[in-house]
DRENDO-52120 format. One line per 3 residues: number of its first residue (from 1); for each residue x negated, y negated, z of N, C-alpha, C, O, CB. Coordinates in steps of 0.2 Angstrom, whole numbers, plus 5000, padded with zeros to 4 digits. Atoms other than C-alpha are relative to their C-alpha. Glycine has a CB too. Layout:
REM DRENDO-52120
NUM) X:Y:Z:X:Y:Z:X:Y:Z:X:Y:Z:X:Y:Z  ...
REM end
This chain:
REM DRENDO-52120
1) 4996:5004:5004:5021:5170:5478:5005:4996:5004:5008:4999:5008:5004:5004:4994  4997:5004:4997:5031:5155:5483:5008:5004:5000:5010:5008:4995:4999:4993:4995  4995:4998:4999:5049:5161:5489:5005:4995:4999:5006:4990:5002:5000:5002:5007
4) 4995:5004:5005:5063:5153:5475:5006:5000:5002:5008:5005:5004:5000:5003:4993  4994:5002:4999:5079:5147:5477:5004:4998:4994:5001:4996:4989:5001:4995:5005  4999:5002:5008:5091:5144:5462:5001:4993:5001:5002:4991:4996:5006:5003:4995
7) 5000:5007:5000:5093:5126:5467:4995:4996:5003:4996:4991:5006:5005:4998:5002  5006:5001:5001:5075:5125:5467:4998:4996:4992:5000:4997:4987:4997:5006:5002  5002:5002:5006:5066:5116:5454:4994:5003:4996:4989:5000:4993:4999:4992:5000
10) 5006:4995:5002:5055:5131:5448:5006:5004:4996:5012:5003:4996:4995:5004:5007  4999:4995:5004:5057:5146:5437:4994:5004:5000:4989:5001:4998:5002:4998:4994  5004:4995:5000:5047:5162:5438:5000:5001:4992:5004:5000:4988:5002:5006:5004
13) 5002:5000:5009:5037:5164:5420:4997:5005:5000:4992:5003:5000:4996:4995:4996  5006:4998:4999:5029:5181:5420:4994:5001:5005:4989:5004:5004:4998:4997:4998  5001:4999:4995:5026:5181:5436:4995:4994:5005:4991:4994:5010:4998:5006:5000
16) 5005:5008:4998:5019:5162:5437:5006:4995:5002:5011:4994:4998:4993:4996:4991  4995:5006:5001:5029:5148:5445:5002:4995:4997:4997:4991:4999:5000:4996:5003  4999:5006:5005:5034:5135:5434:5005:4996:5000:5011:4997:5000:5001:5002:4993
19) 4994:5006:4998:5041:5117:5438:5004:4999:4994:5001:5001:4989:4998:4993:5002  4994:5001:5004:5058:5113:5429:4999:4993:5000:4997:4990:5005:5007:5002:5003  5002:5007:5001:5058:5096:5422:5009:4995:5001:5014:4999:4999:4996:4999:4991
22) 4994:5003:4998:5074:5084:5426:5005:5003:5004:5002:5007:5008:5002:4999:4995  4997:5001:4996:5090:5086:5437:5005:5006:4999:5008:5006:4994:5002:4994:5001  4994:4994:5001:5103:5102:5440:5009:4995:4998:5011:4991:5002:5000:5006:5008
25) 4991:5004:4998:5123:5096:5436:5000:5002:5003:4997:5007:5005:5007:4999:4997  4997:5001:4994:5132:5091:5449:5007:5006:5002:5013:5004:5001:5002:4990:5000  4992:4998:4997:5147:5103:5455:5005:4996:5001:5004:4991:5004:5000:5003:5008
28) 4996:5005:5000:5163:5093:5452:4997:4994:4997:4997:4989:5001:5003:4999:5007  5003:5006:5002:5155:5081:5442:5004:5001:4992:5008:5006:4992:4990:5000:5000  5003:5000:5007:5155:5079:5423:4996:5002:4998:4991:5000:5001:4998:4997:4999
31) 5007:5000:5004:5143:5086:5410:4999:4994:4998:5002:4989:4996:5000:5004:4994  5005:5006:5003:5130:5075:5405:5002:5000:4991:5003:5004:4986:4990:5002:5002  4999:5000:5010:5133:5070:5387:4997:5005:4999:4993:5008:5004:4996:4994:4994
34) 5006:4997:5005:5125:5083:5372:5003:5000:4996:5009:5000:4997:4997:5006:5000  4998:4998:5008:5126:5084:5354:4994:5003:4998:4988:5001:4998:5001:4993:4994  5004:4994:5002:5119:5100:5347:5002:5003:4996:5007:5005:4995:4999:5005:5002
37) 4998:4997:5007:5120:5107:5332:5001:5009:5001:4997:5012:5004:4995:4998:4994  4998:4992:4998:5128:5126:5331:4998:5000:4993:4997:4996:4989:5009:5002:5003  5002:4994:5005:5124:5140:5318:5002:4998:4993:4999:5001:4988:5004:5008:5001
40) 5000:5004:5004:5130:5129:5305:4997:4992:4995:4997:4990:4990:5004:5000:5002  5005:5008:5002:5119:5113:5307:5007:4994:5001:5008:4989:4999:4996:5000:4989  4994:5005:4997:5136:5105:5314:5000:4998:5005:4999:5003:5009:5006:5001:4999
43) 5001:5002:4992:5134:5093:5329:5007:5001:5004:5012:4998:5003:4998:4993:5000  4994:4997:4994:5146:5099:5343:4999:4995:5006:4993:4994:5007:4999:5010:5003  5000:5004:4992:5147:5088:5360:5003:5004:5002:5005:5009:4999:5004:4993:5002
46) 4996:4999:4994:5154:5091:5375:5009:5000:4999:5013:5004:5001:4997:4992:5005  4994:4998:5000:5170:5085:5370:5005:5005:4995:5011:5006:4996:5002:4993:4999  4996:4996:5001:5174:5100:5359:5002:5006:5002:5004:5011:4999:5000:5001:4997
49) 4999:4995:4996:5175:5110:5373:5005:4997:5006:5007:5000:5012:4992:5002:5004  4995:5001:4996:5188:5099:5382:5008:5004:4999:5009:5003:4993:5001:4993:5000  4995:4998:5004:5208:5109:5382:4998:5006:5006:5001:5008:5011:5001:5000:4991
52) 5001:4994:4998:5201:5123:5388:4993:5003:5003:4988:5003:5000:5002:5004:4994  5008:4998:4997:5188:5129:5402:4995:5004:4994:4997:5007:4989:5001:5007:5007  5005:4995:5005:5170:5136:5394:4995:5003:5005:4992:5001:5009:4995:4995:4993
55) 5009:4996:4997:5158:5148:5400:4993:4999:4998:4990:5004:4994:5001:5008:5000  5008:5002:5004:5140:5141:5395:4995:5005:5003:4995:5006:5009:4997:4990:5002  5006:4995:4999:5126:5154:5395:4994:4995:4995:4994:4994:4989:5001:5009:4997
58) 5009:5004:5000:5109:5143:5393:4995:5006:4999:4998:5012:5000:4996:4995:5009  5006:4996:5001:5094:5153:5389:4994:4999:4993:4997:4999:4988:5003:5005:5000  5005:5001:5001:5077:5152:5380:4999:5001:4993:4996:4998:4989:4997:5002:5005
61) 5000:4999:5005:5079:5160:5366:5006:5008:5000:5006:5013:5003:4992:5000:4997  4995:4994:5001:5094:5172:5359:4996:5005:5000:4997:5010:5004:5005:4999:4994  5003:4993:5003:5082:5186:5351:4995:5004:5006:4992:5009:5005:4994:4998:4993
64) 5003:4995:4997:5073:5191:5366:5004:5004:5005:5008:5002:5009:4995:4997:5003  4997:4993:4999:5079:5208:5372:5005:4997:5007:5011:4997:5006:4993:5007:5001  4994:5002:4996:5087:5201:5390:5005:4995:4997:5011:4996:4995:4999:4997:5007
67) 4993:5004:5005:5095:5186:5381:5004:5003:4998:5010:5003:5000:4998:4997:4995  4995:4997:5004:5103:5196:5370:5004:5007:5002:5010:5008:5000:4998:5001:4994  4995:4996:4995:5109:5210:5381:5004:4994:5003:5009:4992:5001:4995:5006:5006
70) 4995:5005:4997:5116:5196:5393:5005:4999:4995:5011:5002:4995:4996:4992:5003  4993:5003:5006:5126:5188:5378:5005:5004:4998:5010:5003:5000:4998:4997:4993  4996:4993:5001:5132:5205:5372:5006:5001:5005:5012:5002:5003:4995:5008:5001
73) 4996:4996:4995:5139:5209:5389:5005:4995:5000:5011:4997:5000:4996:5002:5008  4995:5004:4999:5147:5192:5390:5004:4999:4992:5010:4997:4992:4998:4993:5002  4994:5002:5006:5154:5191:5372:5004:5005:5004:5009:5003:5006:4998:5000:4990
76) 4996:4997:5001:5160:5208:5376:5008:5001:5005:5013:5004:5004:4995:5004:5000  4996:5000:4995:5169:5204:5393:5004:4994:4999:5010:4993:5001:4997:5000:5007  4995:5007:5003:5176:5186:5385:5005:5002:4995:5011:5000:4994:4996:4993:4996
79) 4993:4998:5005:5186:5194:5373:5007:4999:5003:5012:4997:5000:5000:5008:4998  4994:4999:4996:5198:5199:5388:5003:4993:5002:5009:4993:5005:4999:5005:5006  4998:5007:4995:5198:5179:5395:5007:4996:4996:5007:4995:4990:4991:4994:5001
82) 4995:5003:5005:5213:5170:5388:5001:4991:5003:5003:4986:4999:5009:5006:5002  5003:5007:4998:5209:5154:5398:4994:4994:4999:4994:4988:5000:5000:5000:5004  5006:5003:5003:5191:5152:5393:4997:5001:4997:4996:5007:4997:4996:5000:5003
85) 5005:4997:5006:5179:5154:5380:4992:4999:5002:4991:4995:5007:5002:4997:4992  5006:4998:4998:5160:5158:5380:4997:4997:4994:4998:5000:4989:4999:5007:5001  5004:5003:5000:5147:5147:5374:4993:5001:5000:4990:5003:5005:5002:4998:5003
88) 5010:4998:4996:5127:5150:5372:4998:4991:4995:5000:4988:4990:4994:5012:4993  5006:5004:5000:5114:5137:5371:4995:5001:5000:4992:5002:5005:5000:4997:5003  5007:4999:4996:5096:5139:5368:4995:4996:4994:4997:4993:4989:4998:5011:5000
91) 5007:5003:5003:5081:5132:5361:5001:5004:4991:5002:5000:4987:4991:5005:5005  5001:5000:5010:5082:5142:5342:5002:4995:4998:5007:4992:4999:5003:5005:4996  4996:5004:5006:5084:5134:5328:5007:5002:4998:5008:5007:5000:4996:5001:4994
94) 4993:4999:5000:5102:5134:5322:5000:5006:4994:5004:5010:4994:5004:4993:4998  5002:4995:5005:5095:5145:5308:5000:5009:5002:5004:5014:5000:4991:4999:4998  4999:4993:4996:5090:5160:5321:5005:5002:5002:5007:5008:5003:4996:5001:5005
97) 4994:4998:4998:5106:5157:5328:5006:5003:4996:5009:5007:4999:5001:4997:5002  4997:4996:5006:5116:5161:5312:4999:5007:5001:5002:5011:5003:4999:4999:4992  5002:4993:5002:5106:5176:5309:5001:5005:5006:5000:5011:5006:4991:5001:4997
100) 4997:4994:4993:5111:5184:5328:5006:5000:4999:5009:5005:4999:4998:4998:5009  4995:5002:4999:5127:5177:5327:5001:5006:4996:5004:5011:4998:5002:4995:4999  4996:4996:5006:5130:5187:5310:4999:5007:5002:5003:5011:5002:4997:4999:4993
103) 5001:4993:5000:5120:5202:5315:5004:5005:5007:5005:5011:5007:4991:5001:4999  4995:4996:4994:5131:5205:5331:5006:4999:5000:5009:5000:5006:4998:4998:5007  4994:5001:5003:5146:5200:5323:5003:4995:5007:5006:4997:5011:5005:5008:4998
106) 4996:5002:4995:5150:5186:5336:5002:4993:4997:5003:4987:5000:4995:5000:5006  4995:5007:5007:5157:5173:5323:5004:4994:5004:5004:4988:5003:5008:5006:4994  4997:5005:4997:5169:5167:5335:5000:4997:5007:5004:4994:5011:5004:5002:4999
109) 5004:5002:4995:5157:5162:5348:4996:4993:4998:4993:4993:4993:4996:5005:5002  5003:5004:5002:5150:5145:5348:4993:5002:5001:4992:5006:5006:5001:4994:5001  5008:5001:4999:5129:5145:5346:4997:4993:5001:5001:4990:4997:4995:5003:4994
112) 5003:5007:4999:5121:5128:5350:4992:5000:5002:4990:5002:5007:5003:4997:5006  5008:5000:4998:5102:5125:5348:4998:4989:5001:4997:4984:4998:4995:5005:4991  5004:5003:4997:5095:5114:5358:4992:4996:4999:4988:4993:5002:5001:5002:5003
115) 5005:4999:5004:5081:5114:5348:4997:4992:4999:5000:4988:4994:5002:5004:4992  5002:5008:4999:5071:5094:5351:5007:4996:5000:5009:4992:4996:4994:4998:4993  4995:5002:4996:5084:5090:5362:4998:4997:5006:4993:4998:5008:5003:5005:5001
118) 5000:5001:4993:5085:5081:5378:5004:5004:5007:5004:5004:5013:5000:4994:4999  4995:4996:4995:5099:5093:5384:4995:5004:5005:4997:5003:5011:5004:5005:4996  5007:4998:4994:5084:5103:5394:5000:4997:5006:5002:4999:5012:4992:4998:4997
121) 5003:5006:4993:5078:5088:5404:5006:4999:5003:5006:4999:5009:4997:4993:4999  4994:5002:4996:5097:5082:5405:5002:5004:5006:5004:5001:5011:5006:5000:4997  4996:4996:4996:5103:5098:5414:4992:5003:5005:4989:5002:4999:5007:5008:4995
124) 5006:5001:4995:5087:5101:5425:4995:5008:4998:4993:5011:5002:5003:5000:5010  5003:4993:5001:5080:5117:5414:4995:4999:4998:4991:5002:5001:5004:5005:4996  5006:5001:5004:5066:5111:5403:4995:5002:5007:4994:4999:5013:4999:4992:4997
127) 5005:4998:4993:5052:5122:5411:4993:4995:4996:4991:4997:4991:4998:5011:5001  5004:5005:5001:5038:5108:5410:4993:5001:5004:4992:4997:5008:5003:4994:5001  5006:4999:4998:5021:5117:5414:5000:5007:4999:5005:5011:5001:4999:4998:5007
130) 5002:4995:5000:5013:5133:5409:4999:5001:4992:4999:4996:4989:5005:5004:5003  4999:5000:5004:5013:5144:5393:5006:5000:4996:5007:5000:4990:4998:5003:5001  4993:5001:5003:5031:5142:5392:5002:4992:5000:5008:4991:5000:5006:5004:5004
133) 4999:5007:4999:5031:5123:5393:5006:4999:4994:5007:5003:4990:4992:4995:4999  4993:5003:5007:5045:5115:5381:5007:5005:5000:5013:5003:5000:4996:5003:4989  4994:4995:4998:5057:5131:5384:5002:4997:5004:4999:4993:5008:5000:5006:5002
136) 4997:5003:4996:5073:5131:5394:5001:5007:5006:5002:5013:5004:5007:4996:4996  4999:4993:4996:5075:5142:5409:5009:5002:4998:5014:5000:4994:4999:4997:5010  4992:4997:5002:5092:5152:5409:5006:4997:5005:5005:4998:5011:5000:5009:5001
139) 4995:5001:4995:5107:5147:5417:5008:5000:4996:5009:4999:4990:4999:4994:5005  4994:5001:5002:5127:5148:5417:5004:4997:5004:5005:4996:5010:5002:5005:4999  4995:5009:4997:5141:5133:5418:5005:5003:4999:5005:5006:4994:4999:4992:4996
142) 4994:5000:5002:5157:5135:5420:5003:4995:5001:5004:4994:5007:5004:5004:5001  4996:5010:4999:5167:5116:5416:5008:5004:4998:5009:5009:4994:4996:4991:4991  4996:5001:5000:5184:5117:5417:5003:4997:4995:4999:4997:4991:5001:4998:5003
145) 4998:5004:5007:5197:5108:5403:4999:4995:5001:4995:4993:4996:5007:4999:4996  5004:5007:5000:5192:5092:5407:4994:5000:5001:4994:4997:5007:5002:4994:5004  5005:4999:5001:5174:5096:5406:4997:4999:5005:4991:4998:5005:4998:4997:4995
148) 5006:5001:4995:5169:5094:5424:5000:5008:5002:5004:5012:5001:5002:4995:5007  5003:4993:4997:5157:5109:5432:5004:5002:5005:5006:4999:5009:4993:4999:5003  4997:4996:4996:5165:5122:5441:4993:5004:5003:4992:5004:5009:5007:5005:4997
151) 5005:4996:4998:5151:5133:5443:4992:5001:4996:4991:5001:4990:5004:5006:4999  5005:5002:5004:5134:5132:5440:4992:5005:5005:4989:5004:5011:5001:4991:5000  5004:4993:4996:5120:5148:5443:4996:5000:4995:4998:5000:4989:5003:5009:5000
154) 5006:4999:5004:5102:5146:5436:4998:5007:5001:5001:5009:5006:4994:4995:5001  5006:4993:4999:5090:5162:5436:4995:4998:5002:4993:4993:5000:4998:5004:4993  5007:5002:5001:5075:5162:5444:4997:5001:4998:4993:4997:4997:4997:5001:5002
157) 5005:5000:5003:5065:5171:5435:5004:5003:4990:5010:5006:4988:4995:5006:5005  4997:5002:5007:5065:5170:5414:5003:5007:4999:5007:5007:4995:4993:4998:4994  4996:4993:5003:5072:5190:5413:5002:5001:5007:5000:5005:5011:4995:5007:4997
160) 4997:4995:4994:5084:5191:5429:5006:4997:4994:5005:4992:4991:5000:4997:5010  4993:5000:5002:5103:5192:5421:5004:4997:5007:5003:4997:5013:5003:5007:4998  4996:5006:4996:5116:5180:5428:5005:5007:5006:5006:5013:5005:5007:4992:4992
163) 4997:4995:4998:5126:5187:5442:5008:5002:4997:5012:4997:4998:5000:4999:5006  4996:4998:5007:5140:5194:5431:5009:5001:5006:5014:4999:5004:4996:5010:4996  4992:4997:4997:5156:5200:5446:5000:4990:5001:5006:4988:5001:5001:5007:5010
166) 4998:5006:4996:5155:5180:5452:5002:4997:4992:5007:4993:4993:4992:4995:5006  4999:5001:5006:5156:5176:5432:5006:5002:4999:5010:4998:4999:4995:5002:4996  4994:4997:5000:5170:5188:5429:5004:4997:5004:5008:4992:5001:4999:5007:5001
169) 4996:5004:4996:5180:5181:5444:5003:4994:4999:5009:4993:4999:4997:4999:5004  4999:5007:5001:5178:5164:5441:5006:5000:4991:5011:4996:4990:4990:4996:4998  4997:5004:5007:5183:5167:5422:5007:5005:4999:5011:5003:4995:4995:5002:4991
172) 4994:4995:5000:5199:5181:5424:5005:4996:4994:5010:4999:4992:5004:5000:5008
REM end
């Protein structure tokens, strides 16, 4: 198997390579525009995450078993952050995302589905070949209060968890 880098434009699927479709953000850049609708069906941008750094967890779908451990662990360690809040993005529908939200009591977390979106292609995740074609690989952003990127860690493969002490660090 081809030897992955995370600023490679692949993602392990399964144990199959799979090219990523469009461009990773830039470090010290800007987020690209998005408007997504959260667990409500209310469109959220970019700019209601300016004031205050956010920690963005990307991933493919909330309900599969690493996803939702990952989120767990971060909702559980953002409670303590008093400078940043935590963010998820994924492919469900805003529907599935209510019904995790509710059932893991994480109410005061935003959900954002990306759900026939171009946010995918914008941030360089849309995995664009395979059985997973249309999904987004996983990754986590941390933008600052004026919404440029501080930090920015894809997964290679669709079930590795983000590295969590460089995450913690960053968000103290």
């Amino acid at each position: 198997m081809k030897v992955i880098k995370n600023t490679d434009p692949y993602v392990v699927c399964q144990g199959v390579v799979c090219k990523l479709q469009g461009h990773f953000p830039a470090i010290k850049q800007f987020l690209p525009a998005f408007a997504l609708q959260n667990s409500q069906q209310a469109i959220i941008s970019q700019e209601h995450f300016l004031g205050k750094s956010a920690l963005i967890y990307v991933c493919c779908s909330v309900e599969t078993p690493i996803n939702a451990n990952i989120i767990r662990v971060l909702a559980t360690r953002s409670s303590n952050w008093h400078k940043t809040r935590l963010c998820v993005i994924s492919n469900d529908l805003p529907f599935a995302l209510a019904k995790f939200q509710q059932s893991e009591k994480l109410s005061e977390i935003p959900f954002l589905s990306c759900h026939h979106n171009d946010f995918p292609e914008n941030y360089g995740l849309m995995i664009s070949e395979g059985k997973f074609a249309g999904l987004m690989a996983g990754a986590v952003m941390l933008i600052n209060e004026q919404g440029m990127l501080q930090y920015f860690d894809r997964m290679i493969n669709l079930t590795d968890e983000p590295n969590y002490e460089s995450i913690f660090q960053l968000c103290k």
